[in-house]
C-alpha positions as CSV (number, residue, x, y, z in Angstrom):
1,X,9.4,5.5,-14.8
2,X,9.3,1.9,-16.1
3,X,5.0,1.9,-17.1
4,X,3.6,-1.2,-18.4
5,X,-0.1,-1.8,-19.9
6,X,-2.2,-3.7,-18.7
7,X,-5.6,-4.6,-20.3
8,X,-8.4,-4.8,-18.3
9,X,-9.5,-7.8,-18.4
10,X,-11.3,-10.3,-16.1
11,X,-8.0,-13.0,-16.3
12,X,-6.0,-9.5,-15.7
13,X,-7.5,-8.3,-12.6
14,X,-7.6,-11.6,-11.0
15,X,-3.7,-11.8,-11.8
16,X,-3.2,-8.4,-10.5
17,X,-4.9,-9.3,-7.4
18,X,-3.5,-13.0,-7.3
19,X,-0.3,-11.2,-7.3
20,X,-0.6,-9.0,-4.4
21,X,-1.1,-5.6,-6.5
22,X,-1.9,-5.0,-3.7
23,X,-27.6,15.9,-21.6
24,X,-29.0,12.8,-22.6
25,X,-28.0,10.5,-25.4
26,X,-25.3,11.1,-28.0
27,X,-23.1,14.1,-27.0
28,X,-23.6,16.8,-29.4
29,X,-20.3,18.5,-29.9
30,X,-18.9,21.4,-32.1
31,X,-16.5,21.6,-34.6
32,X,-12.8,22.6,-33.3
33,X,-13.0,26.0,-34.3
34,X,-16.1,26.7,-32.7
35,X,-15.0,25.7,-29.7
36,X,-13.9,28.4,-26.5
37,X,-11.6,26.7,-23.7
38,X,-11.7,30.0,-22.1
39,X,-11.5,30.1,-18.4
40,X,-14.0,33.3,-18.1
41,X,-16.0,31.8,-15.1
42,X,-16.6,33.9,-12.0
43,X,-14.0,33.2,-9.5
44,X,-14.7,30.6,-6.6
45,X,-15.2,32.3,-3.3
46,X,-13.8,29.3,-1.1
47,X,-11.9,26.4,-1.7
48,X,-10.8,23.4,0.8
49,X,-8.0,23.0,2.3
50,X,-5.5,20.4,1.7
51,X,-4.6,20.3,5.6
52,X,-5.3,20.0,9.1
53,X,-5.4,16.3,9.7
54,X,-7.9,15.6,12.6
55,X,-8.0,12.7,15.3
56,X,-11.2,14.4,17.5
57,X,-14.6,13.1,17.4
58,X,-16.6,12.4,13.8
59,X,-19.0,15.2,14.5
60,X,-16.7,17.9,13.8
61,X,-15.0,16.1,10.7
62,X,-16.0,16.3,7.0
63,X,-17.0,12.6,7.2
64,X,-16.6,13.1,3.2
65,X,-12.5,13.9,3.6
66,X,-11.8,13.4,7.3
67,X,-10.9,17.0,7.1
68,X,-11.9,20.0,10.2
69,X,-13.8,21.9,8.5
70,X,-15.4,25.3,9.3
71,X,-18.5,25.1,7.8
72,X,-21.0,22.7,6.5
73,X,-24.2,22.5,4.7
74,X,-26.5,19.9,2.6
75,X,-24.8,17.6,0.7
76,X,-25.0,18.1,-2.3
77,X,-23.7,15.9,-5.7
78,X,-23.5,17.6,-9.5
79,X,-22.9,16.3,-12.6
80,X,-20.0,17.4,-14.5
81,X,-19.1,16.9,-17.8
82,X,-15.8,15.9,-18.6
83,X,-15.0,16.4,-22.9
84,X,-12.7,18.6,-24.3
85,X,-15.3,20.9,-25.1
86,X,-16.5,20.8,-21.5
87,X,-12.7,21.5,-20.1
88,X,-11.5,23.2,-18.0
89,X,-14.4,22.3,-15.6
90,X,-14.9,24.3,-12.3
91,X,-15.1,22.6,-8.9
92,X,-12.8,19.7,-9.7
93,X,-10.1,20.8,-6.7
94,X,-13.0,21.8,-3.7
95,X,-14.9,18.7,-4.6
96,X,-15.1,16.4,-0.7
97,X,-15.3,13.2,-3.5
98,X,-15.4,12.8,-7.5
99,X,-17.1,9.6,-8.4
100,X,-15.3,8.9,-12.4
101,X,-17.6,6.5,-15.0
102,X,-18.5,6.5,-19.0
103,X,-21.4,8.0,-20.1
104,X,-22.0,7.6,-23.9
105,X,-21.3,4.8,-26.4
106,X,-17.8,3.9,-23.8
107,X,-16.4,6.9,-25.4
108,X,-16.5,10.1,-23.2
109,X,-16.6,9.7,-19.2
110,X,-18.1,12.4,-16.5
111,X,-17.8,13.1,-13.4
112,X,-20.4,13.3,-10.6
113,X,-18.8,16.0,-7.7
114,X,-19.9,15.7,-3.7
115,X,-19.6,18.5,-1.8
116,X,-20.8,19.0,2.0
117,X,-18.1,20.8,3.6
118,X,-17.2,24.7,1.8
119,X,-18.1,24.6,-2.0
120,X,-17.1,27.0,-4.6
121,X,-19.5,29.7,-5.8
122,X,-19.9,27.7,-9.2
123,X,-19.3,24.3,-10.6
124,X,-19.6,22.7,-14.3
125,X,-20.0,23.0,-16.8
126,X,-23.5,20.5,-15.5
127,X,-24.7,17.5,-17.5
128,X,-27.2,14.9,-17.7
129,X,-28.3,12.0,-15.1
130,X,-27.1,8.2,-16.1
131,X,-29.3,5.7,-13.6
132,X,-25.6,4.2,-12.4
133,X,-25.0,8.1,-10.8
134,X,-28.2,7.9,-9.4
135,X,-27.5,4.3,-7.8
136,X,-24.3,6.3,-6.3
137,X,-26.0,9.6,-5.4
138,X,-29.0,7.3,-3.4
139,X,-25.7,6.3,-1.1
140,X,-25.8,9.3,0.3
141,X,-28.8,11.7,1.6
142,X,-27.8,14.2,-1.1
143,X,-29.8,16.8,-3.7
144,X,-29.0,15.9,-6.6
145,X,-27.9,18.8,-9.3
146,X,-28.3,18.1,-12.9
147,X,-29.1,19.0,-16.3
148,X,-31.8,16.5,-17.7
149,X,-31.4,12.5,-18.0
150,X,-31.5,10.0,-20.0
151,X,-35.0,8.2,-19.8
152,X,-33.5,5.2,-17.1
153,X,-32.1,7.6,-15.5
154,X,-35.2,9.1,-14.9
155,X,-36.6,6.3,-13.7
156,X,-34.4,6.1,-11.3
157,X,-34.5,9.1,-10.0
158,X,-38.2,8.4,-9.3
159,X,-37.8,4.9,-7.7
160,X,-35.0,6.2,-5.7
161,X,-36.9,9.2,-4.1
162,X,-33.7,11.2,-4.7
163,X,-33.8,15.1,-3.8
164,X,-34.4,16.1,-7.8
165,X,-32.7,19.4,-8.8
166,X,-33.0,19.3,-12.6
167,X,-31.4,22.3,-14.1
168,X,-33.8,21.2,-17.3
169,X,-36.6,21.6,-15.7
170,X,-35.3,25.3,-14.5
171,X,-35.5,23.9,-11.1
172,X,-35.3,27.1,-8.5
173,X,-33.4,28.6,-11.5
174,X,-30.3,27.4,-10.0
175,X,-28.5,27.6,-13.5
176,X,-26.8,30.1,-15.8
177,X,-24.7,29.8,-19.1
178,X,-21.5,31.6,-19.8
179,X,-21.3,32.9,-23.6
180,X,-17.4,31.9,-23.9
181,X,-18.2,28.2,-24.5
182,X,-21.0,26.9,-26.8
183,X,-23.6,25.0,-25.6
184,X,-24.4,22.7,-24.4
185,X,-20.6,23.0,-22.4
186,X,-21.8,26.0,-21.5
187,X,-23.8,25.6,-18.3
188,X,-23.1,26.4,-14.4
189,X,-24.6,26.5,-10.9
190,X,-24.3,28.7,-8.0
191,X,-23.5,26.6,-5.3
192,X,-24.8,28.9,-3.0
193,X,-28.4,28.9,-4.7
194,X,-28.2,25.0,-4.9
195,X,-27.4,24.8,-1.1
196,X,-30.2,27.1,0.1
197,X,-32.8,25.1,-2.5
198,X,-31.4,21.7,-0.9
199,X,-32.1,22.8,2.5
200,X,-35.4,24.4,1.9
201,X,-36.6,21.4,0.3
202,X,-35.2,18.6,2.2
203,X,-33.0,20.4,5.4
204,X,-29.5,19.0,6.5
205,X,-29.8,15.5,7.3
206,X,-27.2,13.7,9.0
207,X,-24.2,12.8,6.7
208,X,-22.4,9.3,7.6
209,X,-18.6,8.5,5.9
210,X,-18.6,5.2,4.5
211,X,-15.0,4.6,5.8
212,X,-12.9,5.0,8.1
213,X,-9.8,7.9,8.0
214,X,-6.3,7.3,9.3
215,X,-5.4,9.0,12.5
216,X,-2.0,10.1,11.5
217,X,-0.5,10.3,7.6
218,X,3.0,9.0,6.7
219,X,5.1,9.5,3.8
220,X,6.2,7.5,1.7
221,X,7.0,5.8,-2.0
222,X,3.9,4.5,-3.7
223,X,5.0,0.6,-5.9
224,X,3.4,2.6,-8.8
225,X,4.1,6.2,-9.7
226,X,1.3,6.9,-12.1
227,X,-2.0,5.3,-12.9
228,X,-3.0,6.1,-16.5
229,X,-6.9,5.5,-17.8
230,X,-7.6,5.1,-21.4
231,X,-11.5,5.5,-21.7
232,X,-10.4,5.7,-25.6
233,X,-8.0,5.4,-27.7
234,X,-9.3,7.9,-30.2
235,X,-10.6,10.4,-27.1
236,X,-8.5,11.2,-23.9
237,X,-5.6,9.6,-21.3
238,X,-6.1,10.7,-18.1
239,X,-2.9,10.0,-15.3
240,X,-2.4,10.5,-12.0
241,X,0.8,10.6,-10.8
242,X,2.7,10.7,-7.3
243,X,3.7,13.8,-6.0
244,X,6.2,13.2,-3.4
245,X,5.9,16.7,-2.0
246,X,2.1,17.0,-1.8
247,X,2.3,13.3,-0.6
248,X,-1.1,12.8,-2.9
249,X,-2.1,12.2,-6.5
250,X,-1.9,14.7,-9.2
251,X,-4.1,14.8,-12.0
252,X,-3.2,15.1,-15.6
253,X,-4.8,15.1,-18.8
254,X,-3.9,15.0,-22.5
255,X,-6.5,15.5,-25.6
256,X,-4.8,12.9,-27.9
257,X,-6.9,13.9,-30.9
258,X,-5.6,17.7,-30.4
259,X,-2.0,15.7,-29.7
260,X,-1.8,18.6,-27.1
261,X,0.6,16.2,-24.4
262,X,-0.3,15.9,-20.5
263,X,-1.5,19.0,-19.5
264,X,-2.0,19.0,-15.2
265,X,-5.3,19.8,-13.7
266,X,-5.8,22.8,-11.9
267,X,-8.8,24.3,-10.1
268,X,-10.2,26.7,-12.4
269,X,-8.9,30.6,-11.4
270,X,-7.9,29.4,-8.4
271,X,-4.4,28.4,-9.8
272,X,-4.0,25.3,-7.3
273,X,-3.5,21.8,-8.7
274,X,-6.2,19.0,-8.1
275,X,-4.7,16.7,-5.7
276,X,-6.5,13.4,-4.7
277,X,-5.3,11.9,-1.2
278,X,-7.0,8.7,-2.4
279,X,-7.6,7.2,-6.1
280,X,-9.7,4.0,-5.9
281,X,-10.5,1.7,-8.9
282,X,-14.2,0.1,-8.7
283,X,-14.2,-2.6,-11.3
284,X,-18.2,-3.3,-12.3
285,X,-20.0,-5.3,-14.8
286,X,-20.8,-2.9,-17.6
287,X,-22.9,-3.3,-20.8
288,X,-24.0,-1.6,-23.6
289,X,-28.1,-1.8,-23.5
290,X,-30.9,-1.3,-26.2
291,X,-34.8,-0.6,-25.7
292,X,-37.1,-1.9,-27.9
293,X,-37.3,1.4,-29.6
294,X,-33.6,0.9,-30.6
295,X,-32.0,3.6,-28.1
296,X,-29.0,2.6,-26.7
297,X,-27.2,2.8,-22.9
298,X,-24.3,2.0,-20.8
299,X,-25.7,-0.3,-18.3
300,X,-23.3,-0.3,-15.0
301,X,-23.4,-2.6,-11.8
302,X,-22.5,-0.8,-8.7
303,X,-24.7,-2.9,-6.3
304,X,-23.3,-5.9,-4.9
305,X,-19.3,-6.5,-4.9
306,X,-16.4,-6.4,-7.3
307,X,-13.0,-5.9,-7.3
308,X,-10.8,-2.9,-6.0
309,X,-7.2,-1.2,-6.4
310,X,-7.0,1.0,-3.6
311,X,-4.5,4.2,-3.9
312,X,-4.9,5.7,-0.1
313,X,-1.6,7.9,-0.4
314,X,1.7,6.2,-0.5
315,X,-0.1,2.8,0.0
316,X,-1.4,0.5,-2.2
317,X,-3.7,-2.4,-1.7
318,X,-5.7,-5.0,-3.6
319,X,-9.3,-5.3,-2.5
320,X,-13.0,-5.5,-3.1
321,X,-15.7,-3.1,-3.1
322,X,-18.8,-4.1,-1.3
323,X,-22.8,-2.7,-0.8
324,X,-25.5,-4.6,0.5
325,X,-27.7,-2.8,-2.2
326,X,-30.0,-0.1,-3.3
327,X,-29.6,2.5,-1.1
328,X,-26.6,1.4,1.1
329,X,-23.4,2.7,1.7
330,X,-20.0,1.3,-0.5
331,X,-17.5,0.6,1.8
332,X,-14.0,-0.9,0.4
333,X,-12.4,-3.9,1.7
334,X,-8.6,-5.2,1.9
335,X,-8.1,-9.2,0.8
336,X,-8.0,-9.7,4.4
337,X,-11.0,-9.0,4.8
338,X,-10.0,-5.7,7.0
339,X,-11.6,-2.2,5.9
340,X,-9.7,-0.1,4.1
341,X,-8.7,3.1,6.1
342,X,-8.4,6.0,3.9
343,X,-6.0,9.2,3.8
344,X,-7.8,12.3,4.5
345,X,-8.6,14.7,1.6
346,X,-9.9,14.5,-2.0
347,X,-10.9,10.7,-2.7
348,X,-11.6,10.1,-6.4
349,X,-13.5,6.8,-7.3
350,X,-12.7,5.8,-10.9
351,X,-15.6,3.7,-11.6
352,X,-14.3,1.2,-14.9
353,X,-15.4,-1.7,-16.9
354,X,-13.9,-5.5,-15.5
355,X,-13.7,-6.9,-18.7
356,X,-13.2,-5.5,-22.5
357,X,-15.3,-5.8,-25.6
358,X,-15.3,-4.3,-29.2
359,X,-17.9,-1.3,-27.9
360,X,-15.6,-1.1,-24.4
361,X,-12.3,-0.2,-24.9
362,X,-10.9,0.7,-21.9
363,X,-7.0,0.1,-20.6
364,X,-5.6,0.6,-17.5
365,X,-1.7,1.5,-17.7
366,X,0.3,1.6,-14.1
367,X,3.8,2.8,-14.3
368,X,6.8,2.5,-11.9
């Protein structure tokens, strides 16, 4: 592999695409030696399957993967932390789509995890609301599965109307903590309890994919073998890279403070690797914010349009992504103007800064 670094920059997106390439507040964490990685978390009862590529009608499709699928329920979307004192997390490999963004001071990033077709019996460990997640879960008709917020988050979560289940507010007592990791990286959810409290509050509405699937998968060699995000310098470099034989994306990750090299990313006790059939980069505006009180927040844009690299398997495409606002569905766009037709499987959506500052220091490395 030949990698090269590329800054993220406004001048260095537009070149990439001008040249066809295609809870709450500051995160309390404990010292080293307090800290437990240990992977005593009950074991999942189902995970998805990685196969069975479908061409019949939408309704019997996870519209989430474009996966069969033999059982549904609510949609659901968690927060989950994503530190080294939150890792390994649980429900990374069953998750139908992992949205990726920062959540304090542009050091640590989290995830937020969909899941409508067969969810594990526990994900986390959970963490708080960010209004941008909010913006992303009010996409979709989900319950929303958290563990407090930040005070604009919220908000948001009130103008939004979205299905609230707030672990902090012991909502349907959904929540449990594990004594092998200290808190607050110590917190879970039954997936079964959070399904039954989604549909007794709000039923199963009618989930919609916001893109199309191909009909048929080929094979093939991807221009760029791994995609490496720097969210730090001082924190964590996260890679995926192409695996010819799973024809997707693994994922790997390496602590650079604990110097501790790539490690690769597997479901936790289930002993499979996550493996992404898309990776998208969504390039937004993001600032750092203050209130008049002098608390700060990372303010991100994901209404409107922005720019795109689209990983959907072997092929690679420059793009834009594109909502018409609060509430509506992203779909992602090729620079002919032609949606973007996705692999089926895992899709992760790397949400990342379009430009760099002192407070943001975020690089984006593709490698050959």
């Amino acid at each position: 592999m030949k990698p090269f670094r590329s800054i993220v920059t406004a001048a260095t997106v537009a070149g990439l695409l001008a040249g066809g390439l295609a809870g709450c507040g500051h995160q309390s964490s404990p010292s080293k030696n307090q800290t437990s990685k240990s992977t005593n978390v009950p074991a999942p009862s189902n995970q998805n399957s990685n196969g069975g590529l479908i061409t019949s009608p939408p309704s019997q499709l996870d519209p989430l993967t474009g996966l069969k699928t033999p059982q549904h329920g609510p949609l659901v979307a968690v927060m989950v932390e994503n530190t080294e004192y939150g890792r390994p997390q649980y429900g990374l490999h069953s998750a139908d789509i992992v949205y990726e963004a920062y959540t304090e001071f542009f050091y640590y990033s989290r995830f937020m995890l969909m899941f409508w077709g067969q969810a594990p019996s526990q994900v986390g460990p959970v963490r708080s609301a960010r209004p941008y997640f909010v913006s992303l879960v009010h996409e979709w008709p989900a319950a929303y599965a958290h563990a407090g917020a930040s005070d604009p988050g919220y908000t948001s979560i009130a103008q939004d109307h979205i299905h609230n289940l707030d672990l902090d507010a012991n909502a349907y007592n959904l929540g449990y903590r594990v004594s092998s990791r200290p808190a607050p990286h110590n917190l879970f959810v039954n997936m079964s309890s959070v399904m039954q409290a989604a549909d007794t509050n709000w039923g199963n509405p009618r989930v919609t994919g916001h893109w199309p699937f191909v009909s048929h998968v080929s094979s093939g060699t991807p221009p760029y073998q791994t995609i490496t995000l720097e969210w730090n310098p001082r924190n964590t470099l996260e890679q995926w890279r192409w695996d010819p034989a799973a024809n997707g994306w693994t994922r790997w990750v390496e602590d650079q403070e604990a110097n501790t090299g790539f490690q690769q990313v597997m479901g936790l006790n289930s002993g499979q690797p996550v493996i992404a059939s898309n990776v998208v980069i969504e390039y937004t505006t993001e600032n750092y914010l203050y209130d008049p009180a002098g608390t700060g927040w990372i303010s991100v844009n994901t209404r409107g349009q922005g720019k795109a690299l689209l990983f959907l398997g072997h092929r690679f495409y420059d793009g834009i992504w594109k909502n018409n606002g609060s509430g509506t569905p992203t779909h992602f766009y090729l620079s002919n103007g032609k949606e973007a037709a996705f692999d089926p499987g895992q899709t992760w959506i790397e949400i990342v800064p379009n430009s760099q500052s002192a407070q943001n220091p975020f690089h984006l490395t593709l490698g050959q």
